[in-house]
N, C-alpha and C positions, 0 to 999 in steps of 0.2 A: 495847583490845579489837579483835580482829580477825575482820571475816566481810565476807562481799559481799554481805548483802540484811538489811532487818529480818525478811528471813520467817524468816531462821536464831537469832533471840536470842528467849529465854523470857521470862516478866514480868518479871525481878527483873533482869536484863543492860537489858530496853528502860529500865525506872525509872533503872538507872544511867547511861545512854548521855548522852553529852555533845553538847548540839547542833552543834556546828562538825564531829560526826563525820560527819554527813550532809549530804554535800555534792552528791548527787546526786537529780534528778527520784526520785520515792516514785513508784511503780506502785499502783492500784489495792488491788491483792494484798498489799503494805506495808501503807495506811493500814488494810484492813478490818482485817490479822492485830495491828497496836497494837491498834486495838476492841475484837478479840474478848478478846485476852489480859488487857484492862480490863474487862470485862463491859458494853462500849458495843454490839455489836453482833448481830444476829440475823437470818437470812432465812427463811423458810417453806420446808421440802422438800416439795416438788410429788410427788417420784419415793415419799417413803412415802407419801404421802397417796393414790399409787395402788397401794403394796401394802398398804393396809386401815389405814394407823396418823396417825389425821387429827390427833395430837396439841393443840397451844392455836397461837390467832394474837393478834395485837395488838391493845389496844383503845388506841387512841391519846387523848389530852387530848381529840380536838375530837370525841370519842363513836365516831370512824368503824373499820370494823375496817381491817387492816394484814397485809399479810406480807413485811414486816419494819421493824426496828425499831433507831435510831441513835442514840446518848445522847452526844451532842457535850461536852455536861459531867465524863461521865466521865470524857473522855480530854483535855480540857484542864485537868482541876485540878492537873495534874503539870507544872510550871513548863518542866519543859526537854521535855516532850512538846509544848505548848503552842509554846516557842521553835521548834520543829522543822516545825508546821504553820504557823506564823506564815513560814518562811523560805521554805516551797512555795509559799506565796502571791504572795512577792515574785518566786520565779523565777517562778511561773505570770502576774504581770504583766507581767515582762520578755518572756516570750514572746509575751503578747500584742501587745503594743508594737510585737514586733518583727512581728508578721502582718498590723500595720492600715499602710495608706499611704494619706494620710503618717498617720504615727504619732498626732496630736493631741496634746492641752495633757498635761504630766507632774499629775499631783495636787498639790495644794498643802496640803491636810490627808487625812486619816483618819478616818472613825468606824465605829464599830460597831454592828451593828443587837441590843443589849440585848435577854435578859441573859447570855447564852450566850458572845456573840460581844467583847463588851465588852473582856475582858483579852487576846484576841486580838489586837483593834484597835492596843492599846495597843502590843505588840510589833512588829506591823506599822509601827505609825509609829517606834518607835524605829528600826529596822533600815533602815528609808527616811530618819530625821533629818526627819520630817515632824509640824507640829503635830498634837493628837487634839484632834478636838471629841466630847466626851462626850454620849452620848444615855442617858437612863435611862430606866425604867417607875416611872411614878406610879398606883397604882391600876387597872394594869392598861393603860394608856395612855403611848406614848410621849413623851419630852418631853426640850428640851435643855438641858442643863448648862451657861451660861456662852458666849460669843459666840460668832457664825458667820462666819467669814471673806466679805466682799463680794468679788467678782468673784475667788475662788477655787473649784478645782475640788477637789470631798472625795469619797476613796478609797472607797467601800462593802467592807466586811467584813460578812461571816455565815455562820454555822455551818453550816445546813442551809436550803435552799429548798425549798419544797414545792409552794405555789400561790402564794408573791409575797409573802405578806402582810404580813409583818414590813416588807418592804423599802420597801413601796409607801408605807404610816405613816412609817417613818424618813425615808425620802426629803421628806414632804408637808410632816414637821415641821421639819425643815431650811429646806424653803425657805417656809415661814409665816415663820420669824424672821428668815430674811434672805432675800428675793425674790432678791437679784443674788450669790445661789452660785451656783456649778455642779456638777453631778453629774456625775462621772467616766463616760464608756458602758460600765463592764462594774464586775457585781458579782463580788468574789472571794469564794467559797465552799470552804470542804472537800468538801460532799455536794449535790447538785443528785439528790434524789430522787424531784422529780416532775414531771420531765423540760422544763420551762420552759427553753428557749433565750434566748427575749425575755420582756422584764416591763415592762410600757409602764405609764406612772406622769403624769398631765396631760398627754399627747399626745408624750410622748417616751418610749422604747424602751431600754431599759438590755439589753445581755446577759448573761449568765449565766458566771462562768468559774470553773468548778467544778476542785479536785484531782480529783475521782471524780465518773463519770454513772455513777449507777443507777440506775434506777426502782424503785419500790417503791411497789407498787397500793394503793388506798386504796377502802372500798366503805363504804357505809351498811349498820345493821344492821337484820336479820339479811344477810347479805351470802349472794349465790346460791355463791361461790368457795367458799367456806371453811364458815363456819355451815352450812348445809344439806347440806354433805356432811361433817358429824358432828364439824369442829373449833371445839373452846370458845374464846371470846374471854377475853384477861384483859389485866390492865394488867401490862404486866413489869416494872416498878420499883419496882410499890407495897407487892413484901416480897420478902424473900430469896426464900422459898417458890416465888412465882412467878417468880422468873429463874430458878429452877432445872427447872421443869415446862416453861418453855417453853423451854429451849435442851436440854433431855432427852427428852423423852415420846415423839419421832419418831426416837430415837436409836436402833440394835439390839446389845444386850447381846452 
């Protein structure tokens, strides 16, 4: 296959694309146009909602409203799309590597902040030849899988950061079952979209190293943005129906 950017291949060329074929840094512009072409991605237009068409915004899990919206699952359930965000990660560590001096300790394992990020994780350690230490959800609650390397440093993988939270649990439960790991200082992420740089977890500070910074606001409901100037909240994933109202209704025929 021949092109010079993902933003030139349709769904069914990205589905087919072989990960070794990208070999270069994904621009912003790449990761969101995979998203959107998989039904993972959505932003709120500002510019109709001031010519009269307030359309729907997001009602996110945690109740809050949203203008916009990222479905990291979507776009990882596709093994060589998955391989492909897993290989940005790696260069996005080499580059960090290469910007801290001195560099500090290499990782010595992997995990993944469950459940999103999990089979990413997995990729990521293979590609580095690095053990995974598996983190799962029990009930809603994280928990790990099986030992924790002592006086090893473990890589953080996740999908999306918002306010920390996933990290800050993965992180506490890691080091409840073995005191003498270490945490790597920078989380790799795909989306860092609620703009956290640092994420300080029992008096130490992890950064943030996102493929993509976007922000993406987040307000209690009824929210003054959005709601009171006449756009309806919904959950976009919870039926076909509504992905289609909200990535349409502010659209102009």
């Amino acid at each position: 296959m021949t092109f010079s950017s993902l933003l030139d291949l349709n769904k069914a060329q990205l589905l087919s694309l072989a990960p070794e074929e990208v070999d270069w840094i994904l621009t912003s512009k790449e990761i969101f146009h995979m998203a959107d072409l998989l039904g993972a991605y959505w932003q709120y237009d500002y510019a109709a909602l001031d010519r009269g068409i307030p359309g729907y915004h997001a009602q996110l899990k945690s109740g809050l409203c949203s203008d916009g919206f990222f479905n990291a699952k979507a776009l990882l359930a596709h093994n060589n799309l998955r391989r492909i965000i897993a290989s940005q990660m790696v260069m996005k560590l080499d580059a960090v590597r290469r910007s801290v001096q001195p560099k500090g300790p290499l990782p010595g394992y992997v995990f993944g902040i469950p459940d999103a990020a999990s089979k990413l994780a997995e990729d990521v350690a293979d590609i580095l030849g690095l053990p995974l230490v598996k983190l799962v959800k029990n009930e809603g609650r994280i928990a790990v899988e099986g030992e924790v390397p002592a006086d090893k440093t473990g890589l953080p993988v996740e999908d999306i950061c918002t306010k920390g939270t996933g990290f800050r649990e993965g992180v506490c439960c890691l080091l409840d079952a073995q005191p003498r790991t270490l945490i790597y200082p920078h989380e790799l992420l795909i989306l860092n979209r609620g703009g956290l740089s640092v994420i300080e977890v029992r008096g130490k500070c992890y950064a943030t190293a996102a493929l993509v910074d976007e922000r993406m606001n987040e307000w209690e409901y009824p929210c003054t943005a959005l709601c009171k100037r006449g756009s309806i909240r919904i959950k976009p994933k919870e039926t076909e129906e509504n992905w289609r109202l909200i990535t349409t209704a502010q659209k102009v025929a």
